[in-house]
C-alpha positions in Angstrom: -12.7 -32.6 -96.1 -10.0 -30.4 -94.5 -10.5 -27.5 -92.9 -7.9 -24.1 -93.5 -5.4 -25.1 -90.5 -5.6 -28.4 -91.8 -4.6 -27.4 -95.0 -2.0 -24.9 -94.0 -0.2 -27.8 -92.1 -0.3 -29.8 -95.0 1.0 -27.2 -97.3 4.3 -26.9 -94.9 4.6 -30.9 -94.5 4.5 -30.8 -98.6 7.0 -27.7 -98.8 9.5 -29.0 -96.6 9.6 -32.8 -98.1 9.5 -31.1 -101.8 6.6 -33.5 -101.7 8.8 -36.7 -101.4 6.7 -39.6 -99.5 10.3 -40.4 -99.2 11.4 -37.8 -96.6 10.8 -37.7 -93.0 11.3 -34.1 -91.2 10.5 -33.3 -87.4 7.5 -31.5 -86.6 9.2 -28.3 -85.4 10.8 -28.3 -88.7 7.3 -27.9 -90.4 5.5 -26.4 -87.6 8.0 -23.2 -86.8 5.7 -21.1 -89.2 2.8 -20.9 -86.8 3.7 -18.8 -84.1 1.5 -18.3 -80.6 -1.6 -19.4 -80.3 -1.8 -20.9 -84.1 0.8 -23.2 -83.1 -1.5 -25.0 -80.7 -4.0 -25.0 -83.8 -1.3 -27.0 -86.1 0.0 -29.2 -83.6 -4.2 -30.6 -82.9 -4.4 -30.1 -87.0 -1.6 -32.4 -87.3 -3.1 -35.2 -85.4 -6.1 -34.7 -87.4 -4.1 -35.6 -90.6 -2.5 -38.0 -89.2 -5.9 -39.8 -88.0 -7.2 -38.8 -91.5 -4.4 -40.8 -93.3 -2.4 -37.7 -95.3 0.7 -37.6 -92.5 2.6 -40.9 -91.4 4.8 -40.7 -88.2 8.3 -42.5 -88.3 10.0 -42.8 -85.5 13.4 -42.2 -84.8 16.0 -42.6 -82.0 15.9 -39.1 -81.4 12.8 -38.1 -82.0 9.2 -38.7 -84.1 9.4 -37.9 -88.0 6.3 -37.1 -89.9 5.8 -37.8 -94.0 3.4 -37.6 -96.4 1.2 -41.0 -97.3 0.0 -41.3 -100.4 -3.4 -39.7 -99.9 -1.0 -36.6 -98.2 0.8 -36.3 -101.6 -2.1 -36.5 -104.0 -4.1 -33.5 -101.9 -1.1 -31.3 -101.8 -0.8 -31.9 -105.7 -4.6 -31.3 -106.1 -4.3 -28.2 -104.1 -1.4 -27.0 -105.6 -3.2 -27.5 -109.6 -6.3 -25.8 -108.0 -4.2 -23.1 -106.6 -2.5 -22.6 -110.2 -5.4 -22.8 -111.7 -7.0 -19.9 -109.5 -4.4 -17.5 -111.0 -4.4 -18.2 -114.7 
């Protein structure tokens, strides 16, 4: 179960890859949403998704990527329909 940051973090990985298991983004790219102290919050949520399977890291020469796995892509989808769902 995911908590809200968890979620939240999720939601941005999924928003920024247009929820491609294809596309691999840098975490500052996903992560520049959360500003002060909330940052901190994302960055430990992210390693909690990671270790929980829904965010794969890639690395690169520059720097480390982060996508969605298949269990990432099917929660964003589920959250999305429940979200839909909420305002119909």
């Amino acid at each position: 179960m995911l908590n809200e940051i968890e979620i939240a973090v999720l939601m941005s990985i999924c928003h920024k890859t247009g929820i491609s298991k294809k596309a691999h983004i840098p975490k500052q790219y996903f992560l520049k949403r959360f500003k002060g102290r909330k940052r901190e919050y994302a960055e430990k949520a992210l390693l909690g998704l990671i270790t929980k399977g829904y965010v794969g890291q890639h690395p690169t020469k520059g720097e480390m990527t982060y996508q969605l796995t298949d269990l990432g892509r099917k929660e964003c989808m589920k959250i999305i329909l429940e979200s839909n769902k909420a305002f119909s």
